[in-house]
VOBA-1610 file (N, C-alpha, C; in pm, whole numbers, padded with zeros to 5 digits, always signed):
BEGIN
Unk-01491-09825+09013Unk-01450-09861+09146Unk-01345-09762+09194Unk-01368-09754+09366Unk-01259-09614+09357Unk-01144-09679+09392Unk-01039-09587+09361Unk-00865-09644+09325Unk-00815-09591+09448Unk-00711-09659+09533Unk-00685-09607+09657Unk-00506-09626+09615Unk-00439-09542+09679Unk-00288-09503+09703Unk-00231-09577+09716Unk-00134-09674+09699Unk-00029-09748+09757Unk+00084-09694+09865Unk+00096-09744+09976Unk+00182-09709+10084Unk+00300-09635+09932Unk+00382-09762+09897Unk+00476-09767+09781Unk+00481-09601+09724Unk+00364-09519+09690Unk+00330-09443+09667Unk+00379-09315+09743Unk+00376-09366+09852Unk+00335-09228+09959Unk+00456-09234+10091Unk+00540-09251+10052Unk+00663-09233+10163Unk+00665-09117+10247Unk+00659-09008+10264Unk+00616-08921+10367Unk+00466-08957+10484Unk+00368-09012+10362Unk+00255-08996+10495Unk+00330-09169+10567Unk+00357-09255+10458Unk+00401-09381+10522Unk+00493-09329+10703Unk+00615-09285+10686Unk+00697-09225+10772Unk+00618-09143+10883Unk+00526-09052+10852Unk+00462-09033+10949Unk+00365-09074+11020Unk+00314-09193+10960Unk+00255-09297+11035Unk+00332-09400+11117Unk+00383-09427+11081Unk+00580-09519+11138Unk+00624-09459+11263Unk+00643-09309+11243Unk+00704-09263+11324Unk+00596-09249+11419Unk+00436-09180+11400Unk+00384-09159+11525Unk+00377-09272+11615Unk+00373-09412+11575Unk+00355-09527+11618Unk+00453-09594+11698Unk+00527-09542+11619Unk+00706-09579+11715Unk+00702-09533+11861Unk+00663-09343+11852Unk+00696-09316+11930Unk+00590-09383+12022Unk+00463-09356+12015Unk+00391-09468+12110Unk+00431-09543+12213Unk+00547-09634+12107Unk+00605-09720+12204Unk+00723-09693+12257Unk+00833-09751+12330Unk+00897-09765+12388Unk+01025-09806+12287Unk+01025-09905+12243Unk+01101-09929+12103Unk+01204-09836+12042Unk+01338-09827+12025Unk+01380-09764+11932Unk+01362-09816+11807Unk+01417-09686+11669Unk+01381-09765+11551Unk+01484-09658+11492Unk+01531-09719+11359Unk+01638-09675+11298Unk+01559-09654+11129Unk+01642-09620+11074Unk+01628-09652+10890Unk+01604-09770+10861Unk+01665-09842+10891Unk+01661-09951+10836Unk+01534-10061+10910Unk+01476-10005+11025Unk+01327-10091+11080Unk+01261-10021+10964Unk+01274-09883+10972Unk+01141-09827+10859Unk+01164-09865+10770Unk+01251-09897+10677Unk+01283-09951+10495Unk+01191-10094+10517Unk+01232-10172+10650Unk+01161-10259+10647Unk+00991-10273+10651Unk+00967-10236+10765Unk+00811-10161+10748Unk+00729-10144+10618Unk+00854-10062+10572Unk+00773-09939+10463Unk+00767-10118+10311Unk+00892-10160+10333Unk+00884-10299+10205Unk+00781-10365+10215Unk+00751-10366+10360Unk+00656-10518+10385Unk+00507-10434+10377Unk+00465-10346+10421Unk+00348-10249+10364Unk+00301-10174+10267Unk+00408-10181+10131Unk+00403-10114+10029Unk+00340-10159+09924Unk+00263-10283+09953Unk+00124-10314+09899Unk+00024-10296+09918Unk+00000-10185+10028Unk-00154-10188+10062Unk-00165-10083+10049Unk-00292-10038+10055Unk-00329-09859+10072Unk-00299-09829+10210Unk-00256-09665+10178Unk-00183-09559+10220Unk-00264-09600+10366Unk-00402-09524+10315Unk-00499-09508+10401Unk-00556-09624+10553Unk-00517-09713+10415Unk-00556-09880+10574Unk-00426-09871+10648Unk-00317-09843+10587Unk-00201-09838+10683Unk-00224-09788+10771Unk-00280-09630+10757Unk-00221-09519+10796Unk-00381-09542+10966Unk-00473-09646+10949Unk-00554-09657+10961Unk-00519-09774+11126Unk-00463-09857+11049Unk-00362-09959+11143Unk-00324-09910+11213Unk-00212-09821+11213Unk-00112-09771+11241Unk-00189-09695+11383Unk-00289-09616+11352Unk-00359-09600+11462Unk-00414-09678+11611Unk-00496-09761+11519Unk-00533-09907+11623Unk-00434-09963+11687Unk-00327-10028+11601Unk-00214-10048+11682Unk-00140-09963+11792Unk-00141-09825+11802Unk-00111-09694+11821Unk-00203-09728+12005Unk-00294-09748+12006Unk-00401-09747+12104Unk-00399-09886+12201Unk-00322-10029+12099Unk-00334-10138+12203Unk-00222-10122+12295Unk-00209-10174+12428Unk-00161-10159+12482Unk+00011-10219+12467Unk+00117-10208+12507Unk+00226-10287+12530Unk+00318-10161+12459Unk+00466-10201+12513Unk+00567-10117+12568Unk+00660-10099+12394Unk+00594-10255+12295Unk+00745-10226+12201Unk+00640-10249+12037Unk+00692-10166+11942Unk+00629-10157+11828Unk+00594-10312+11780Unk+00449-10342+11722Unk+00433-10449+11662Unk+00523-10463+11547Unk+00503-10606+11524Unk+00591-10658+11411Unk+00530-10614+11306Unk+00600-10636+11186Unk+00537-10607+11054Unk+00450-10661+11013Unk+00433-10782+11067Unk+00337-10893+11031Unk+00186-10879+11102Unk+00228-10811+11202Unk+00061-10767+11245Unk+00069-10683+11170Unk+00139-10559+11175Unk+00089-10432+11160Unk-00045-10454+10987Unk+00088-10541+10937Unk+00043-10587+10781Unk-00080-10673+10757Unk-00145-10774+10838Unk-00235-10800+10875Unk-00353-10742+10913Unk-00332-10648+11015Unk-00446-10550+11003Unk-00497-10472+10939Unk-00388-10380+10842Unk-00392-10308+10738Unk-00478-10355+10622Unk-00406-10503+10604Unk-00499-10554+10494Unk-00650-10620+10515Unk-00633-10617+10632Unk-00819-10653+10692Unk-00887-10527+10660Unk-00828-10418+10733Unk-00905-10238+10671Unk-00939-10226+10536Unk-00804-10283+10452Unk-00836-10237+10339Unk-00938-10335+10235Unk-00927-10486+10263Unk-01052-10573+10218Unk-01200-10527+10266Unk-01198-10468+10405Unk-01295-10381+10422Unk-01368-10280+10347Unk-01262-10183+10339Unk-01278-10037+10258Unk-01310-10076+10109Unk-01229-10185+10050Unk-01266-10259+09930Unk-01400-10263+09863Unk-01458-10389+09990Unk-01561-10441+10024Unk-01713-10306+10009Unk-01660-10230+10099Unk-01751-10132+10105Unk-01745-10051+10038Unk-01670-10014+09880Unk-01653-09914+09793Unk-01701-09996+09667Unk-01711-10141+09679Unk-01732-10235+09571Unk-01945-10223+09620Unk-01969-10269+09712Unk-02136-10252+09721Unk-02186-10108+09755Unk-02097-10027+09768Unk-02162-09845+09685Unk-02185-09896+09501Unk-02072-09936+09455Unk-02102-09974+09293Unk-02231-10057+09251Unk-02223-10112+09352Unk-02359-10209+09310Unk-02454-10113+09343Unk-02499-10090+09443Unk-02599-10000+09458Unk-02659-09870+09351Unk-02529-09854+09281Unk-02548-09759+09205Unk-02563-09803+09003Unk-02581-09966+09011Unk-02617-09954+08867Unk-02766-09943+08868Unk-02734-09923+08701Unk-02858-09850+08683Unk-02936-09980+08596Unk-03080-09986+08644Unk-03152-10102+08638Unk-03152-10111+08478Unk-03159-10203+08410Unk-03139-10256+08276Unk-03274-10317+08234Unk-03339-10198+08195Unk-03518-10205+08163Unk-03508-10309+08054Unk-03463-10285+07935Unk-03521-10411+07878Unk-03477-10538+07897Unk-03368-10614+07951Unk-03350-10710+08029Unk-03443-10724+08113Unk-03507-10660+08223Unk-03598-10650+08280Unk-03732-10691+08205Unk-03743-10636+08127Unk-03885-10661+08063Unk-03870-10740+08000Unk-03773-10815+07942Unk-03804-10961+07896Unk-03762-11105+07986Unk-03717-11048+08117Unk-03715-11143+08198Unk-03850-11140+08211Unk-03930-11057+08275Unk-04066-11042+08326Unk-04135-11124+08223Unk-04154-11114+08096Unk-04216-11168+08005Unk-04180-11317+08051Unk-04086-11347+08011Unk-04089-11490+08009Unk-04114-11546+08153Unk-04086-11476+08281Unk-04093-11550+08368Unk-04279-11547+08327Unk-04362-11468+08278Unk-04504-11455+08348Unk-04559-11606+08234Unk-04475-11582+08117Unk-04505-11681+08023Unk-04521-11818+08100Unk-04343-11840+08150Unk-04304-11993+08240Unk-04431-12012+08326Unk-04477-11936+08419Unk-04565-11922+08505Unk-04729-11972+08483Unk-04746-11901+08360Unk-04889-11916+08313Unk-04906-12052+08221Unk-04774-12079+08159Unk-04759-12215+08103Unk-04774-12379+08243Unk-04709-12299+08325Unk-04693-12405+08422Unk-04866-12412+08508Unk-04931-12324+08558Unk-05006-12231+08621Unk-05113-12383+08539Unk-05110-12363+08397Unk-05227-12429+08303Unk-05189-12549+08325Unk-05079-12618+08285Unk-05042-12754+08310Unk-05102-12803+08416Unk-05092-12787+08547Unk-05129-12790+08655Unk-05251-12798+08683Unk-05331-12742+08617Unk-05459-12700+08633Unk-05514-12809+08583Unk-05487-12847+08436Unk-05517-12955+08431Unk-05503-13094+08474Unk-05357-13117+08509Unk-05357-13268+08576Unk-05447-13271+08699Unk-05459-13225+08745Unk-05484-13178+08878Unk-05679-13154+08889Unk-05710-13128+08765Unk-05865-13084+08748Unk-05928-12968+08854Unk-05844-12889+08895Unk-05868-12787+08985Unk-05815-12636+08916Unk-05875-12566+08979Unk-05860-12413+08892Unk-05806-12322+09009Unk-05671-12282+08947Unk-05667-12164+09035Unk-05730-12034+09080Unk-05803-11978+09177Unk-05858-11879+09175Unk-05762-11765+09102Unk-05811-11672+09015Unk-05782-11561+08942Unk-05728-11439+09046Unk-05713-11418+09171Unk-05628-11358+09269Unk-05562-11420+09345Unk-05520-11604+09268Unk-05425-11623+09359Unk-05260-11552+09320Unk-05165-11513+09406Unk-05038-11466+09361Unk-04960-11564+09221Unk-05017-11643+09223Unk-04975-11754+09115Unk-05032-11698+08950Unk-05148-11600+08923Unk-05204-11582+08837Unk-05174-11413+08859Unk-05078-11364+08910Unk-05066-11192+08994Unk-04963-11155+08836Unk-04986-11070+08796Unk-04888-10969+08743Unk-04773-10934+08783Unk-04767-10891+08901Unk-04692-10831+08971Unk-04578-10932+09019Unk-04439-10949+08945Unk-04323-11019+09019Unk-04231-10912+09056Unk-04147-11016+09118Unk-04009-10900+09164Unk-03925-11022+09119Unk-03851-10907+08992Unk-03739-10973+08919Unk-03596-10941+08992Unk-03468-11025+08990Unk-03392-11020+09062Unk-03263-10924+08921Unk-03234-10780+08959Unk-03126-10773+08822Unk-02986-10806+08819Unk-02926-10786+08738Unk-02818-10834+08704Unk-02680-10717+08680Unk-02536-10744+08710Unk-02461-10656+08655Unk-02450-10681+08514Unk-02465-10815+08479Unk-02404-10836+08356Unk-02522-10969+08295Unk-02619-10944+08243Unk-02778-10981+08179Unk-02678-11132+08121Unk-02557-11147+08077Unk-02503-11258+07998Unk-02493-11353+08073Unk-02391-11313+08179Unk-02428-11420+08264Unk-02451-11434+08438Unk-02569-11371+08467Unk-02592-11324+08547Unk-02529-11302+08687Unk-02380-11199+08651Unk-02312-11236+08756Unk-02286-11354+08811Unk-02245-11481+08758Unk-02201-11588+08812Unk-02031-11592+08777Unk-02050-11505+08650Unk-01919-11483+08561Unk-01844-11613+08485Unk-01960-11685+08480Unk-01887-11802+08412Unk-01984-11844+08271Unk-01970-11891+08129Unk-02034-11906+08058Unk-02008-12014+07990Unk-02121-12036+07900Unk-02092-12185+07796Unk-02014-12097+07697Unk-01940-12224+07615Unk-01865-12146+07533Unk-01958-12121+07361Unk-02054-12259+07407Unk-02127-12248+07271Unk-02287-12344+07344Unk-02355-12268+07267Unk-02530-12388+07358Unk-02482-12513+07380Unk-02396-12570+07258Unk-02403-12741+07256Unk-02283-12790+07368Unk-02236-12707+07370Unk-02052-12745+07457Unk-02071-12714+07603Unk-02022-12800+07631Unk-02046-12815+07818Unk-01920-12761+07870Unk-01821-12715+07778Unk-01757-12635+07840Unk-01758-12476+07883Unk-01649-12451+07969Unk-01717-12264+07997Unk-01633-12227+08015Unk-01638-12081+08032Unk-01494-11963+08002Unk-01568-11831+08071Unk-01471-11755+08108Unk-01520-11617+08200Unk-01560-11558+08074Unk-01646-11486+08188Unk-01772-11397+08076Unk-01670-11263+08065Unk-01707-11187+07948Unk-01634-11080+07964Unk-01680-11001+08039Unk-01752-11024+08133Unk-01739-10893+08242Unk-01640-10919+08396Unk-01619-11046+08377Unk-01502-11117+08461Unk-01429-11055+08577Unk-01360-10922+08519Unk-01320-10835+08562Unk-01354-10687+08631Unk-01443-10647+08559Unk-01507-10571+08585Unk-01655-10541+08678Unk-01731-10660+08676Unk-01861-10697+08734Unk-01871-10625+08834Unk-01956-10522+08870Unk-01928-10486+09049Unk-01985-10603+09150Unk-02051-10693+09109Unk-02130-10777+09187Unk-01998-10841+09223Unk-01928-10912+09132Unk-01844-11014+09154Unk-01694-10944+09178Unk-01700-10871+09193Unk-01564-10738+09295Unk-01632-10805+09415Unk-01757-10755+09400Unk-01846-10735+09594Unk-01789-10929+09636Unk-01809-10984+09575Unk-01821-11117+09618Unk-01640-11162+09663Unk-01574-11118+09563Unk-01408-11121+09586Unk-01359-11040+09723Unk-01420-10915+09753Unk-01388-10862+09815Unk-01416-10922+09949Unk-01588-10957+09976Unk-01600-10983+10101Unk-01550-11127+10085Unk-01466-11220+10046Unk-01426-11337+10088Unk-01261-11302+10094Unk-01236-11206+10056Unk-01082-11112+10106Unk-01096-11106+10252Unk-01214-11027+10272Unk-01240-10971+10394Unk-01241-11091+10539Unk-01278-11167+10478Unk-01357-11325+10565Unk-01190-11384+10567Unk-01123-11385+10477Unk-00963-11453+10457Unk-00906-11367+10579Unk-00888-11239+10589Unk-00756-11127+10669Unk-00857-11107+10815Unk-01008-11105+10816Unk-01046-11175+10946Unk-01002-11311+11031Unk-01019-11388+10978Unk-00979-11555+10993Unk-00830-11497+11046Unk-00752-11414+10944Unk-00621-11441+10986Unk-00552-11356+11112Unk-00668-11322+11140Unk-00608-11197+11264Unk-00661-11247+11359Unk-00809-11311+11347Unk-00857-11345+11461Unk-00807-11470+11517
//
């Protein structure tokens, strides 16, 4: 997943985003507005700031937003940028053939087991080109074959209890899923 800058990080581009924005407005501003600024934004990336800082830069009115927008928007960009650097990752694993091929197996197994059952209660025969008797499925894959990206697992077959899978952290699916409900949270909160 790609790693982005912390404002915290980057005190020059921070300042020159501060400052172009200031001047924008009408507002004076001292050291001590920017220390503030720079505290209350020094959790987010450089980049969504520096990104804000713009937009804000463009709405209309005479005196610098508060920190609390500015910080708000920033972090909507950056659940964004998140969001959209987390489903490049997904897009880019690489399909997991034999997981694949023994899902396929068993689903065609489940299928042809069920397919017969049926056939018989029923005393009717499926025609041999119906999609029900087809070869051909479309299996759904997985980041993590254990537990199929849900990220949650039994701890043992018999125990009904469960514990994060070890891909917990790492999953790109379940980044993608954290991210866009980040994204849906700092929407809600702006809009």
């Amino acid at each position: 997943m790609t790693s982005y800058r912390l404002t915290a990080d980057e005190p020059k581009r921070f300042l020159q985003a501060f400052n172009t924005l200031a001047a924008s407005k009408s507002g004076e501003t001292d050291v001590v507005k920017y220390e503030v600024y720079f505290q209350g934004l020094s959790d987010l990336p450089i980049e969504a700031v520096e990104q804000a800082a713009r937009t804000l830069q463009k709405e209309p009115g005479a005196f610098l937003p508060d920190a609390g927008t500015w910080y708000r928007l920033a972090d909507k960009l950056a659940a964004e940028m998140v969001e959209k650097a987390v489903e490049e990752d997904v897009r880019s694993l690489p399909p997991a053939p034999r997981v694949a091929t023994d899902e396929r197996e068993r689903l065609i197994a489940a299928r042809d087991d069920f397919v017969a059952r049926m056939e018989t209660l029923t005393g009717r025969t499926i025609p041999a080109d119906h999609p029900m008797k087809s070869r051909d499925i479309q299996l759904p894959t997985y980041g993590c074959p254990v537990c199929k990206d849900v990220g949650w697992v039994r701890e043992s077959d018999t125990s009904t209890r469960v514990r994060h899978c070890v891909c917990w952290d790492r999953n790109p699916v379940l980044q993608k899923w954290r991210a866009t409900a980040r994204v849906k949270k700092a929407a809600s909160a702006v809009g």
